[in-house]
N, C-alpha and C positions, 0 to 999 in steps of 0.2 A: 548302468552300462548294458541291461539285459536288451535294449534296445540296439544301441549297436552290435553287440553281439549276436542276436540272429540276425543281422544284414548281413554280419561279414559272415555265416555261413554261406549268404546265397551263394557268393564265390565261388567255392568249391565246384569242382568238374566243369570249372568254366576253361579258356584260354590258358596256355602257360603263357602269351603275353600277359595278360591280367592278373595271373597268377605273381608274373616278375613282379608285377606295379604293386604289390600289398605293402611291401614295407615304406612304401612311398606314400599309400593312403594311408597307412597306420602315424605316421611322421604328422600328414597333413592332419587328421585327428587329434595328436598329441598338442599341435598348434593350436588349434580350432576349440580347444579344450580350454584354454587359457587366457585367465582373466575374468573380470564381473562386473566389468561396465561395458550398456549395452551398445553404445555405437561403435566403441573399440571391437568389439566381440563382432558384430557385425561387417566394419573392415576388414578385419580378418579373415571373415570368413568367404567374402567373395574377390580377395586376392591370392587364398589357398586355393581357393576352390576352379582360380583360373589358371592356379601354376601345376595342379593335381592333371587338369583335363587341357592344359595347352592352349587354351584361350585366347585371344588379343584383351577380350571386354568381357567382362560379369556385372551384375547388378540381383539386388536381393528389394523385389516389392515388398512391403508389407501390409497387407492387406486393413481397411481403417473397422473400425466397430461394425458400422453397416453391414457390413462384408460386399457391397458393392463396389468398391474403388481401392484407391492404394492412397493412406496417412502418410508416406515416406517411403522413397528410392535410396538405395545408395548403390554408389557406383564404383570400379574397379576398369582401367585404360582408357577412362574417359579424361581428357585432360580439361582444366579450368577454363582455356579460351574456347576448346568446343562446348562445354557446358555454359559458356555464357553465349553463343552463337545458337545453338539448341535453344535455348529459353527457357522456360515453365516445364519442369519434371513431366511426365506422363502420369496423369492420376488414374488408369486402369479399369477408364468407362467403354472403353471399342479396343479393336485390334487383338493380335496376340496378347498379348498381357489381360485384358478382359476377359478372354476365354480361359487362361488355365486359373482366373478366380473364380469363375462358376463352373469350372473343369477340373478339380486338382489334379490332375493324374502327370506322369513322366508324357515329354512331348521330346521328340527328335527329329529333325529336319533339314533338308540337307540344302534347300534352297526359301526360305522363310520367305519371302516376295513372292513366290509362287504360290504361298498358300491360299484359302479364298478369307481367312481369317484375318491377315495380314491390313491393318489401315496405313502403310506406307510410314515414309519419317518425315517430322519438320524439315526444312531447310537449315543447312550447316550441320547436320547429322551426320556421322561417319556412314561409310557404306557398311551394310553388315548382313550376309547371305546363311551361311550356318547357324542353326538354334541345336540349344538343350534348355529345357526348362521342366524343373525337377520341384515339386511342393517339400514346402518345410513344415513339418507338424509339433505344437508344441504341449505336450502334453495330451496329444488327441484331437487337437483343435490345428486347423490350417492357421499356422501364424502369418506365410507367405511364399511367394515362388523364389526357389533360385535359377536363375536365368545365364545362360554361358551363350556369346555369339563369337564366329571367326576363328577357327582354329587356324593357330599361326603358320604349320605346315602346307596352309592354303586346302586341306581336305577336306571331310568330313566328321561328324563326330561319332565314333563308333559304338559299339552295343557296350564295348570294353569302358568303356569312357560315361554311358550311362549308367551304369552298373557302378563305376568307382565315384561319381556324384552322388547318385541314391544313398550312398553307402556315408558319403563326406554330409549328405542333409539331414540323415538321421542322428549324428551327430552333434550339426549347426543347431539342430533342434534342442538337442537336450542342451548345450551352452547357451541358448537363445533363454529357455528354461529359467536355467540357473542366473543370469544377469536380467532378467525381469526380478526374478525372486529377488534379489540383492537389489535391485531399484527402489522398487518397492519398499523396499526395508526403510532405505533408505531417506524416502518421502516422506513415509508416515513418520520416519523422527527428525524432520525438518518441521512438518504440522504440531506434532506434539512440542518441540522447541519452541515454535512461536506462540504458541497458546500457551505454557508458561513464561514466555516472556511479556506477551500481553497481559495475563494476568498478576506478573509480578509487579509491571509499571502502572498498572491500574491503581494496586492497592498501595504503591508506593505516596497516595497524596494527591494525583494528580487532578487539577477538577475538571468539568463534565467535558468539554471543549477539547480540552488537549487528549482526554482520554479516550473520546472517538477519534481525534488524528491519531492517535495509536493503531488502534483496533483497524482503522483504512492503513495506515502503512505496512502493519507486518501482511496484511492479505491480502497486499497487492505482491509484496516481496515472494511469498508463499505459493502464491497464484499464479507467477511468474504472468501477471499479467502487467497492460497497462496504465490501470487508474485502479485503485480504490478507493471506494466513495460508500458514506454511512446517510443513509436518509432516515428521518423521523416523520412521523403523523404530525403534519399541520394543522390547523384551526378548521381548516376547507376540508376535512375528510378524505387529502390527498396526502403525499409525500414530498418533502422537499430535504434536497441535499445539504448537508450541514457540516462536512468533516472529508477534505477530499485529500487524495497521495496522488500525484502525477507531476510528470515534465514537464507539463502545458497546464497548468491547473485554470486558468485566466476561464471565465466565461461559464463555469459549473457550478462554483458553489451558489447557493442560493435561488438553483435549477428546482421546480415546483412537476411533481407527476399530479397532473388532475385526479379527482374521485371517479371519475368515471374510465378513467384507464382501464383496462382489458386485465393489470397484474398488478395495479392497486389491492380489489379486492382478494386476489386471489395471497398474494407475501403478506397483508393482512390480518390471514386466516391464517397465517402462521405454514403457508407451502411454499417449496423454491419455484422459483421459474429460471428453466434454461433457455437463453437463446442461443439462435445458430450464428446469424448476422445480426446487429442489432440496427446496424443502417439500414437493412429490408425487412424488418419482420414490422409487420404493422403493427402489433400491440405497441414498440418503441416508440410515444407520440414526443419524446422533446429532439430537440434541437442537437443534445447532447448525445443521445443515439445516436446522429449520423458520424460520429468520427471513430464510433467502436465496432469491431466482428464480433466475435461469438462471447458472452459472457453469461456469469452463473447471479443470480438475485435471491441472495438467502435472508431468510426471515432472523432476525435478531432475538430469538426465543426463550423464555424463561419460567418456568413452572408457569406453562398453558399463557404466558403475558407474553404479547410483543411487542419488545422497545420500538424496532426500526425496522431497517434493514441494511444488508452491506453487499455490496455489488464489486465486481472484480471483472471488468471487461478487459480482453485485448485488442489489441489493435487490428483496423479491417485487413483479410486477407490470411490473419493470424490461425494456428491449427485451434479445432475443437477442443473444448475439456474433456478428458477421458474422464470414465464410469469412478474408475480411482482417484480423481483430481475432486468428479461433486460427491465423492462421499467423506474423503476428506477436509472438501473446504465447509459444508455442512456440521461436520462434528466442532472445526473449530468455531462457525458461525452462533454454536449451540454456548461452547465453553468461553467466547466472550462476550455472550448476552449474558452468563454466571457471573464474569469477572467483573461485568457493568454493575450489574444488582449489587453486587457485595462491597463494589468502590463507593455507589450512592450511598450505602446504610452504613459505610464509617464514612464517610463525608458528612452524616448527617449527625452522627457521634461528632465529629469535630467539631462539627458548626455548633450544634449546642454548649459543647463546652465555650467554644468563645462566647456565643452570648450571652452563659452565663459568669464570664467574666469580666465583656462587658459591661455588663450591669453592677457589676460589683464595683467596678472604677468609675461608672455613674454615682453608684451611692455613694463612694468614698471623695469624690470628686465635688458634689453637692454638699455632703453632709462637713466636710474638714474643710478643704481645698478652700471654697469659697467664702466660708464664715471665717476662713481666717484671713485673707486677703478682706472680707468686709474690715475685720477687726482694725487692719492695719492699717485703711485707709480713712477710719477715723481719728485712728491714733494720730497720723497723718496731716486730715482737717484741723483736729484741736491746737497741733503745734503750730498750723500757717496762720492761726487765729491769735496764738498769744508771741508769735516772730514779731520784731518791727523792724527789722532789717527787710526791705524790699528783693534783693536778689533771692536770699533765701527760702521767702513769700513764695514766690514767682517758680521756683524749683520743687517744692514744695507740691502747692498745684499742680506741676508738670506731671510730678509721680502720681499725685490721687487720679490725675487724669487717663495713665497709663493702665493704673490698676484700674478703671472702671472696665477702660476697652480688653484687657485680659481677661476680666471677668466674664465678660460679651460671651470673647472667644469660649472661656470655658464653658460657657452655657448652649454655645452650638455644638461643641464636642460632646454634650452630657448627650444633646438631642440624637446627635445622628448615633450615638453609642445605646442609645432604647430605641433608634428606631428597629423593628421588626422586618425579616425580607419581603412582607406582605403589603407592608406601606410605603413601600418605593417609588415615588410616582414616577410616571412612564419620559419624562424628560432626560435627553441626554445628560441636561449639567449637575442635574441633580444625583443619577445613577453615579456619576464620574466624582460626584462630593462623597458618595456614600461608600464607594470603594475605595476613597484614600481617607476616610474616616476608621473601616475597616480594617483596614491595611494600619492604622498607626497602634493598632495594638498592640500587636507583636513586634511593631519598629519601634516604641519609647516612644513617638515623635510625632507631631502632628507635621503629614509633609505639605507643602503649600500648593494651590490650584489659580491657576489663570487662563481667560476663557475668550477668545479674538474671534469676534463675526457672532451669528444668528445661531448658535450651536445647536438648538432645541429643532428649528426648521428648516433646515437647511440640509443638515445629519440625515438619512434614510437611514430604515431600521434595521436592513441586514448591513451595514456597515456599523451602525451603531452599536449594535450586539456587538460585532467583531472586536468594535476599538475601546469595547468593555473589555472583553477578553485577555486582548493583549493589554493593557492598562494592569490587570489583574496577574498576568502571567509576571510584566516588569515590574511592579511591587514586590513579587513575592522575589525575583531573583535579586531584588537588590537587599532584602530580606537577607536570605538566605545566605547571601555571596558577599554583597558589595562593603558590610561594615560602616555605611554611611551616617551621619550625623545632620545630615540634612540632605532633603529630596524635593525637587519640583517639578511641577505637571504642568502642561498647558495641549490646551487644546485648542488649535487655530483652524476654522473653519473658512478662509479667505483664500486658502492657497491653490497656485494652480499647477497640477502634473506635469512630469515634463515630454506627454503627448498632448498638453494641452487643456485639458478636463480639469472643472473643478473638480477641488478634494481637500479633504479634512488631514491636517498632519496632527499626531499624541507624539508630545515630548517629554520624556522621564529622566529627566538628570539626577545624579547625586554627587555628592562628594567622598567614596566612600576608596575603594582600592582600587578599582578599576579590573578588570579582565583579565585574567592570569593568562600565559604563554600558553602554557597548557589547560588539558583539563576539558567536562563533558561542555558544550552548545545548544543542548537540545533544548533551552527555552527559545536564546537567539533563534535558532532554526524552526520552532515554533514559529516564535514572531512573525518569519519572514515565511512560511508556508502560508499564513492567515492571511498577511496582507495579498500576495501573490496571485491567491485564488478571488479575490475580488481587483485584481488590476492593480496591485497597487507594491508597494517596497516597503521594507524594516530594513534600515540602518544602524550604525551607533557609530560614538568617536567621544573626544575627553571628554570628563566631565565638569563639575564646579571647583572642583577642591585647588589651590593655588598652582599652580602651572599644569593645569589639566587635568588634576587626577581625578579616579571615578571617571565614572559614565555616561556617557549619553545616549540614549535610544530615540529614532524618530521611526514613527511607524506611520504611512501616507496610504490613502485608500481613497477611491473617488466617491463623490458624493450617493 
């Protein structure tokens, strides 16, 4: 308060009009005082500050970073149809408001159009001849102007009336002050929230795929921007986008930044790049640039290693990121390159334990399983040898014939349960065998696979990846959820979208509970983010179980 307290000295041996008006500015200060959110605090301050000095209209610039222009106006007796008739705010490059940003000082005028400073109003502007415009400081620093035009008794504004402004700004300042402070506060435990929530659903299990759609959705949430998108090093020495969060996701993912990009090398090397516009800044060379303004490009970092990167653009036209926004979307940028690292090295704890249990249910599978199904189907042979009853014969046969093809099977189950992730070969049908080979360990069960059309040639490989993913994602929730006793797969590579396009549908039915009323979605919602950002949809509806029950998922993506 020592600030407002030597202004309201100045006072003193002024006017016993002014001298009346003190407990009317002390009233208006007690208002102006109250509360810590800063746009409320703001309103306030320049509807006090026009019923303090008799005003029609106030408005409070705020001057942006640059200190060349104005980040935000807000206004006080402007009504909504004249602000939609006015147009586009004033951003503070010409005219009066230009001047007292490279002028701070007290301005009073009794005819403003008169001035030489004066750049006139747009069309549908109200008329407005009287000024007062008094600087706001906040902590020392010019935060912005408060601005008073039209004093309602048709006069002028007096020296009485600059004086009890001055007095109302030093004020506006320190509560300007106090609701940054409290914003602030505020942010940074927004940031730190999502960085422990990112890192809680990280190490909750989730694997590589859904765990960058994490890390893009909360920092775009964070970011209050439009998209967020996680890019990795491709084979080319470039970037390609792998894991996007948006409204319009269609036409991004699997977006490629060349090596020779201008901000390749440089998020590479482990630096941000900020852009201002990303539809004009030339270093932006895809496609994907032209639909974003300003965004921030943090390196994905981790003891000196750089995963990716994650990018958080908004929308064209959108305000800047403030100095507070890249420093804390950089820290979080930093804490979940951490949380990546640490999800990969128990993912990979995990994974070895299944393969080492795998292999276990190979030995035992081989070593028991088999040689006793041999055993049986000799026992088997020798009885249809010494039957002379024909039908019995003939049944007899039937089963050693059964057992031979079970044994087949077991024997492709031994295979795919040694194969190692390194001998995969790069065929869709076979990847789609080897994930429901995977997948039957933890379900008891071996679920079955059916395969319609050219799947191998036809499939492109950023879809293919994809409808890995979700294959893998729907496994595990019917794992997890569905209780199911039998699952089946198919993959039909004949279908066509319904814009037309070929495309590949993955269908994972079970028979299991089916979909509770309640309860979390984020796989389904997965599903349908993955398919979306390649053009495509995740569905579901009943499943196998006798009058519907259990699930069905179909997830469609174009070729």
């Amino acid at each position: 308060m020592d600030a407002a307290t030597e202004a309201t000295r100045s006072l003193r041996g002024l006017s016993s009009e002014l001298t009346a008006r003190v407990p009317q500015l002390l009233e208006a200060m007690r208002t102006v005082g109250a509360g810590l959110e800063l746009h409320v605090t703001l309103d306030r301050i320049v509807e006090t500050a026009a019923e303090l000095a008799d005003a029609r209209y106030a408005a409070i610039g705020i001057i942006d970073e640059a200190r060349e222009g104005l980040s935000d106006f807000v206004t006080y007796g402007v009504t909504p149809r004249q602000h939609e008739r006015i147009g586009a705010l004033p951003d503070g490059h010409k005219g009066l408001l230009g001047a007292l940003i490279h002028d701070p000082k007290p301005l009073r005028l009794d005819d403003l159009t008169q001035d030489a400073r004066s750049a006139g109003f747009p069309p549908g502007h109200p008329p407005m001849r009287t000024f007062l415009g008094v600087p706001i400081r906040v902590q020392g620093d010019i935060f912005g102007n408060l601005y008073l035009t039209e004093k309602r008794d048709g006069g002028v504004f007096s020296e009485e009336d600059l004086h009890m402004v001055r007095v109302l700004a030093t004020e506006a300042g320190i509560a300007i002050g106090n609701a940054r402070l409290h914003a602030a506060t505020r942010q940074r435990e927004r940031w730190i929230d999502g960085s422990v929530a990112v890192t809680t659903e990280l190490l909750a299990g989730s694997d590589v795929d859904d765990a960058l759609a994490v890390v893009a959705e909360q920092a775009r949430k964070l970011a209050d921007s439009a998209a967020g998108i996680v890019l990795l090093p491709d084979e080319a020495g470039g970037l390609e986008i792998v894991a996007v969060s948006a409204d319009e996701p269609a036409g991004i993912m699997g977006t490629q930044i060349p090596n020779d990009s201008p901000v390749v090398e440089q998020l590479l090397a482990g630096e941000p790049v900020f852009v201002d516009d990303s539809a004009t800044d030339p270093r932006m060379v895809t496609d994907v640039a032209q639909r974003f303004g300003p965004s921030m490009m943090l390196p994905l970092k981790s003891g000196g290693r750089v995963l990716g990167t994650l990018s958080t653009p908004r929308a064209r036209g959108a305000r800047p990121f403030t100095a507070a926004e890249r420093t804390l979307a950089t820290q979080f940028a930093a804490q979940a390159a951490l949380a990546l690292v640490l999800a990969d090295a128990q993912r990979d704890r995990e994974r070895l334990a299944v393969y080492e249990d795998r292999d276990r249910i190979a030995r035992d599978l081989h070593d028991l399983v088999i040689q006793r199904l041999f055993a049986t189907g000799m026992i088997l042979e020798s009885a249809q040898r010494r039957t002379i009853v024909p039908e019995v014969a003939h049944g007899v046969g039937k089963a050693v014939d059964e057992l031979d093809v079970t044994i087949q099977e077991i024997r492709t189950a031994i295979f795919a349960l040694q194969q190692g992730p390194a001998e995969a070969p790069s065929g869709l049908r076979t990847r789609v065998l080897r994930e429901i080979g995977t997948a039957a360990v933890p379900l008891g069960f071996q679920p079955s696979a059916g395969f319609i059309g050219a799947v191998d040639s036809r499939v492109g490989e950023l879809t293919g990846k994809n409808l890995i993913a979700a294959l893998r994602e729907a496994l595990s929730n019917a794992f997890r959820h569905s209780q199911a006793s039998r699952i089946e797969v198919v993959v039909d590579a004949t279908i066509r979208l319904p814009d037309g396009t070929d495309g590949v549908r993955l269908t994972v039915a079970d028979d299991g509970i089916g979909i509770p009323d309640s309860g979390r979605r984020s796989g389904l919602k997965n599903l349908a983010n993955r398919a979306e950002s390649l053009g495509g949809s995740s569905t579901y509806g009943p499943g196998l179980g006798d009058g519907g029950t259990g699930t069905t998922v179909r997830w469609e993506a174009p070729l």
